[in-house]
SESE-526937 format. One record per atom (N, C-alpha, C, CB): y, z, x; residue number from 1. Coordinates in nm, 3 decimals, padded with zeros to 5 digits. Glycine has a CB too. Example, Ala and Ser with C-alpha at 12.3 -4.5 7.8 and 13.67 -1.06 7.14 Angstrom:
{{-00.569,00.780,01.319},1}
{{-00.450,00.780,01.230},1}
{{-00.330,00.780,01.320},1}
{{-00.447,00.905,01.131},1}
{{-00.225,00.708,01.285},2}
{{-00.106,00.714,01.367},2}
{{00.003,00.787,01.290},2}
{{-00.060,00.572,01.408},2}
// end
This chain:
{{10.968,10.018,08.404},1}
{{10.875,09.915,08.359},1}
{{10.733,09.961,08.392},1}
{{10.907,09.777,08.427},1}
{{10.583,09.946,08.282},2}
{{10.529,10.009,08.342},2}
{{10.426,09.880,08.349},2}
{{10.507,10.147,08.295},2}
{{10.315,09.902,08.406},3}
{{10.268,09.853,08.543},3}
{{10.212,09.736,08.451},3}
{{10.151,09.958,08.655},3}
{{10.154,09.769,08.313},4}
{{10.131,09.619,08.274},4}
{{10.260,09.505,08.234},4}
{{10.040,09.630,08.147},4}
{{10.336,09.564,08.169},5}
{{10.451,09.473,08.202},5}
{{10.477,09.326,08.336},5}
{{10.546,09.586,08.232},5}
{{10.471,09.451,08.433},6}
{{10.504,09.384,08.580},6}
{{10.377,09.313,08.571},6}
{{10.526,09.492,08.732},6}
{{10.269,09.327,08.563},7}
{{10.196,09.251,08.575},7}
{{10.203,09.121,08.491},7}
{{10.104,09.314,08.570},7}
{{10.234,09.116,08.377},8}
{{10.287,09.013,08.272},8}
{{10.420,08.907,08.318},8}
{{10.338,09.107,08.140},8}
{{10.533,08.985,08.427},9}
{{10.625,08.963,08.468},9}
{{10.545,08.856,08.587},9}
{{10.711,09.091,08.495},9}
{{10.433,08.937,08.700},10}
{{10.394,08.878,08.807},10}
{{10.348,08.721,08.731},10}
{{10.273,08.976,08.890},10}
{{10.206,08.701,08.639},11}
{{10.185,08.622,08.558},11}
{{10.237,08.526,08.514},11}
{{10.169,08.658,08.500},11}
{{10.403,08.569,08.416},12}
{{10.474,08.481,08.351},12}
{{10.525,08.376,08.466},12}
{{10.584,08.555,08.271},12}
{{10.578,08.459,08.548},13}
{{10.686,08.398,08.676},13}
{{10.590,08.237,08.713},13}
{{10.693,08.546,08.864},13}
{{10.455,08.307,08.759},14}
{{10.366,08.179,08.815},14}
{{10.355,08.108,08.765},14}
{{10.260,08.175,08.844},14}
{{10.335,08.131,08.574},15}
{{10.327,08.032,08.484},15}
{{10.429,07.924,08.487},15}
{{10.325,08.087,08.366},15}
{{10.569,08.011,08.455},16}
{{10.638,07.922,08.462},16}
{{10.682,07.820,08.559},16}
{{10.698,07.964,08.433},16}
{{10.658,07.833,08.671},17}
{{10.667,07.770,08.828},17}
{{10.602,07.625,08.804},17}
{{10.565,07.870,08.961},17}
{{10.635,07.481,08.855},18}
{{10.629,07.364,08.836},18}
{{10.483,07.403,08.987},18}
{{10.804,07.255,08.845},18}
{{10.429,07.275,09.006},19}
{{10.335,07.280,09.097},19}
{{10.388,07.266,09.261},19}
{{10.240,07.172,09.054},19}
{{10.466,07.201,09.284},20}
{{10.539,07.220,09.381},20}
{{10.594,07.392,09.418},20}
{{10.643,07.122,09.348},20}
{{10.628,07.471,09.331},21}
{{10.689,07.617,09.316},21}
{{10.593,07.716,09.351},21}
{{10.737,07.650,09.174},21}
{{10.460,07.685,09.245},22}
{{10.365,07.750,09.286},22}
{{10.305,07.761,09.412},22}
{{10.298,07.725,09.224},22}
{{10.302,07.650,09.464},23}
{{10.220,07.626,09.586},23}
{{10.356,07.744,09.683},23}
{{10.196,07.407,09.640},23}
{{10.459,07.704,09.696},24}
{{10.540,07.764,09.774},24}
{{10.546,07.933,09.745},24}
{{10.670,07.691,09.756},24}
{{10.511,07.935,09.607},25}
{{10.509,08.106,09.529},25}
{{10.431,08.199,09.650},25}
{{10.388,08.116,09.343},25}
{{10.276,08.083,09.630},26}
{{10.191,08.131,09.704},26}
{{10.177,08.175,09.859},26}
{{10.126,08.065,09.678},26}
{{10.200,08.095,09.893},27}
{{10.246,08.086,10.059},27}
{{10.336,08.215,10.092},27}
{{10.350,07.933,10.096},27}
{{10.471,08.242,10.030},28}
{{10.528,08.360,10.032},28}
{{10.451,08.480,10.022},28}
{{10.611,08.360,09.946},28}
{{10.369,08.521,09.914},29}
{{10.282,08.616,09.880},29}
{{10.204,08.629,09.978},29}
{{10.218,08.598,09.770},29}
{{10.107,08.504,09.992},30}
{{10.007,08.558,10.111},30}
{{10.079,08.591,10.232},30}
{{09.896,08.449,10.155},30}
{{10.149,08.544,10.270},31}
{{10.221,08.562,10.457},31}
{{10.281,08.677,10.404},31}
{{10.360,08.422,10.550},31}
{{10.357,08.751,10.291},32}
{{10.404,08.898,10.279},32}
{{10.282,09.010,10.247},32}
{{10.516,08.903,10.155},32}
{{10.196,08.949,10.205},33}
{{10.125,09.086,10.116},33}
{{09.966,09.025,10.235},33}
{{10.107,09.064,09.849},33}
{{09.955,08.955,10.314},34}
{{09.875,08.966,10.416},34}
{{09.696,08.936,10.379},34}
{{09.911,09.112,10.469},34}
{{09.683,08.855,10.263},35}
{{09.537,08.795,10.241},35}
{{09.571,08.688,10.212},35}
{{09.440,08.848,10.141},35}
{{09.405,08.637,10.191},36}
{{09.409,08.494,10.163},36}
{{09.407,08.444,10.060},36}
{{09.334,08.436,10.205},36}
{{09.414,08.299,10.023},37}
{{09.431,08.246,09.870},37}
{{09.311,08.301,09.793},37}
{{09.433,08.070,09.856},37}
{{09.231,08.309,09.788},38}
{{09.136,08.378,09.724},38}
{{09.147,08.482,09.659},38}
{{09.064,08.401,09.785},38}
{{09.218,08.577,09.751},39}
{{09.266,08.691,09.723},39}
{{09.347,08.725,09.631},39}
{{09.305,08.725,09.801},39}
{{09.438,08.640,09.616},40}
{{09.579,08.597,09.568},40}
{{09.522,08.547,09.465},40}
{{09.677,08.498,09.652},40}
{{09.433,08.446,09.406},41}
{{09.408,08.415,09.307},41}
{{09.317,08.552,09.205},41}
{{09.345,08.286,09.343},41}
{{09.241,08.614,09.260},42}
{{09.147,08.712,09.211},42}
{{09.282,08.809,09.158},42}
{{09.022,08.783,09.343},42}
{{09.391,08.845,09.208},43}
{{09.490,08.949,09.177},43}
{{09.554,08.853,09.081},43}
{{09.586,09.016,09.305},43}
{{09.552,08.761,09.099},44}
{{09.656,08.729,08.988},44}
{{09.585,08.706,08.848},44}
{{09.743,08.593,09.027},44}
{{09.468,08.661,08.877},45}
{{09.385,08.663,08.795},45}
{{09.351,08.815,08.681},45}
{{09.286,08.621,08.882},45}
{{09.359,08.873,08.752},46}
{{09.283,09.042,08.712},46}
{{09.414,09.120,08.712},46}
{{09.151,09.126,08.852},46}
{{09.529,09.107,08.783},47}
{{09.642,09.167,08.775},47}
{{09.605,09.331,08.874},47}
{{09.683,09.175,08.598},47}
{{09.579,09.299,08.944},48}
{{09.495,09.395,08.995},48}
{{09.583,09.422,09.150},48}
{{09.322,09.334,09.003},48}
{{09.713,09.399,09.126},49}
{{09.792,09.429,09.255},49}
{{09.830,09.580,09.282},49}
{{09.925,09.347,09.251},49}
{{09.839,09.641,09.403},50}
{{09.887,09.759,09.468},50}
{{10.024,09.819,09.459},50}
{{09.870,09.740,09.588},50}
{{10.058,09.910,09.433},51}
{{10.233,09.922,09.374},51}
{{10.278,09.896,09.482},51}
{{10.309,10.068,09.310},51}
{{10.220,09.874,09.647},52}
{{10.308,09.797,09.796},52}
{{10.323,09.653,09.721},52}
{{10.191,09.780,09.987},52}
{{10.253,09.577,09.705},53}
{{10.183,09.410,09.665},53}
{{10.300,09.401,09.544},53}
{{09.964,09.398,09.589},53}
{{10.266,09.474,09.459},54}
{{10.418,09.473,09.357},54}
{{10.555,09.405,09.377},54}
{{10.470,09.609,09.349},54}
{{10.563,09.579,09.454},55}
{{10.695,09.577,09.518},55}
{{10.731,09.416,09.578},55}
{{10.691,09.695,09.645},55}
{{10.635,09.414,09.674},56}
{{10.680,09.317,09.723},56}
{{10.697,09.151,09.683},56}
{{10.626,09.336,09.807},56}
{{10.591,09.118,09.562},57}
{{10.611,09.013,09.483},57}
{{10.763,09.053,09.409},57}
{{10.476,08.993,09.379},57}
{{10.793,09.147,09.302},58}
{{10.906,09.134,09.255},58}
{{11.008,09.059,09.386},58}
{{10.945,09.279,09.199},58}
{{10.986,09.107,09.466},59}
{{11.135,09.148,09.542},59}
{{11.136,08.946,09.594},59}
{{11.116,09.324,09.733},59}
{{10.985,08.900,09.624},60}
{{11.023,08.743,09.597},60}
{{11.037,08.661,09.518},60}
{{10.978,08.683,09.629},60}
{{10.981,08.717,09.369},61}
{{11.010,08.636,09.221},61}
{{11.217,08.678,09.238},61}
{{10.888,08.749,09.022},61}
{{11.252,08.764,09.259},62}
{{11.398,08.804,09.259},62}
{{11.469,08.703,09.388},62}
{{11.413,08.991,09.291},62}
{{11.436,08.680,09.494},63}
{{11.480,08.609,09.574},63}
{{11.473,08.447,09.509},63}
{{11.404,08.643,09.699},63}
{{11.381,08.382,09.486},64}
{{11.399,08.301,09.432},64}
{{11.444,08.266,09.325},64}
{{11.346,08.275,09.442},64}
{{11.438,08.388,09.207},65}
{{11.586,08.339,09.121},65}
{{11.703,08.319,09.154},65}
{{11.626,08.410,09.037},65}
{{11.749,08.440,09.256},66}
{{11.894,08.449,09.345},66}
{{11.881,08.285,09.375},66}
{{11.897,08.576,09.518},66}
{{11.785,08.227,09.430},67}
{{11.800,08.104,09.533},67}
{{11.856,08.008,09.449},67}
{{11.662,08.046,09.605},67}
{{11.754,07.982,09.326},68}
{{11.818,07.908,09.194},68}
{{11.915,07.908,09.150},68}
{{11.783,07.926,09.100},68}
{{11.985,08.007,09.168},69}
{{12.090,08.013,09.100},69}
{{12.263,07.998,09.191},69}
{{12.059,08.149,09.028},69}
{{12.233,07.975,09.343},70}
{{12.282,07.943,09.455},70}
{{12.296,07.784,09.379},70}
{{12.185,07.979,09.603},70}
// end
């Protein structure tokens, strides 16, 4: 997958997230990938994440499908 994709993937995921989801999306991201909401908004905004920051969003958009589907 290449990197704009994932970024479309990072994007879609948030989109689709109810407001309750998001807020929790967020919280995960910042306490894993280690800035603040600001931060988090400017990357998601610009798509402008680190292939570490990536990694590590997929791996919680994937946990919480797993969870959903529990």
């Amino acid at each position: 997958m290449n990197l704009r994709n994932l970024n479309m993937v990072i994007s879609d995921y948030y989109s689709s997230l109810e407001i309750k989801q998001k807020s929790e999306f967020i919280k995960k991201v910042i306490e894993t990938c280690g800035f603040s909401y600001p931060t988090f908004m400017t990357k998601m905004r610009k798509g402008s994440w680190s292939k570490l920051e990536r990694g590590a969003i997929e791996r919680i958009i994937k946990e919480d499908k797993h969870a959903d589907t529990d």
